[in-house]
N, C-alpha and C positions, 0 to 999 in steps of 0.2 A: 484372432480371438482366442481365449484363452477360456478351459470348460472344466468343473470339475461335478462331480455328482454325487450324493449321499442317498445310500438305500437305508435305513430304518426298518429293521423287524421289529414288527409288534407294536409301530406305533401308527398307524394309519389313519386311526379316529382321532389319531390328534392335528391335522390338516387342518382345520380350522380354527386353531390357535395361532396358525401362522399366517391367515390371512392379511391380518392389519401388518405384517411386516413387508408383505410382498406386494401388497395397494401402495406402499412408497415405493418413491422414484429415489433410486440410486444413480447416482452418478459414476458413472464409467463402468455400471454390470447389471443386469437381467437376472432375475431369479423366478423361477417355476417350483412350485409346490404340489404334487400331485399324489392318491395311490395308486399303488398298486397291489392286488391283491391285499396282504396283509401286512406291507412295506409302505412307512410314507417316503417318498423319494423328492429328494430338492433338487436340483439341476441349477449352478449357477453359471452364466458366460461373463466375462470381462475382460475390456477391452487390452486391458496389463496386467500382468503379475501380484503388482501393487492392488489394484482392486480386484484381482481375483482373493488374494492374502486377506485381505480387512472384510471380503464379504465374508470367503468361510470360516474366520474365525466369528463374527456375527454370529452366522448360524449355529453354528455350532456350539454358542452358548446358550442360545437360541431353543435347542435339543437340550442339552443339560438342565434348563429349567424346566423343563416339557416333562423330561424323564422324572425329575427330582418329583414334581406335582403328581405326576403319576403314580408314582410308588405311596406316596404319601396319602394319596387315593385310597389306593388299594388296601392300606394297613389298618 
């Protein structure tokens, strides 16, 4: 099994934006959405490389719209 983890400062209250992402079922990787403290942390496992690659690149754009909305929020 194959794990990699993303800590997020300063985004925690955005957890539940990524719920409908983490309700599907992935094939060949597990994803966790969780905070802590003032960090929202994603934890993904998979079972190869290959789906470890294709989920955190997902997420990770995943965060980049998250951030994006956010700022644009805030302005």
């Amino acid at each position: 099994m194959h794990e990699a983890s993303l800590r997020l400062k300063g985004l925690a209250d955005m957890d539940t934006a990524f719920l409908p992402e983490t309700a599907e079922k992935i094939a060949r990787s597990q994803v966790s959405v969780k905070k802590e403290g003032d960090a929202l942390v994603i934890r993904i496992k998979a079972e190869d490389t290959g789906a470890l690659r294709a989920t955190l690149s997902s997420y990770l754009r995943y965060v980049s719209a998250a951030m994006s909305a956010k700022k644009a929020m805030e302005e």
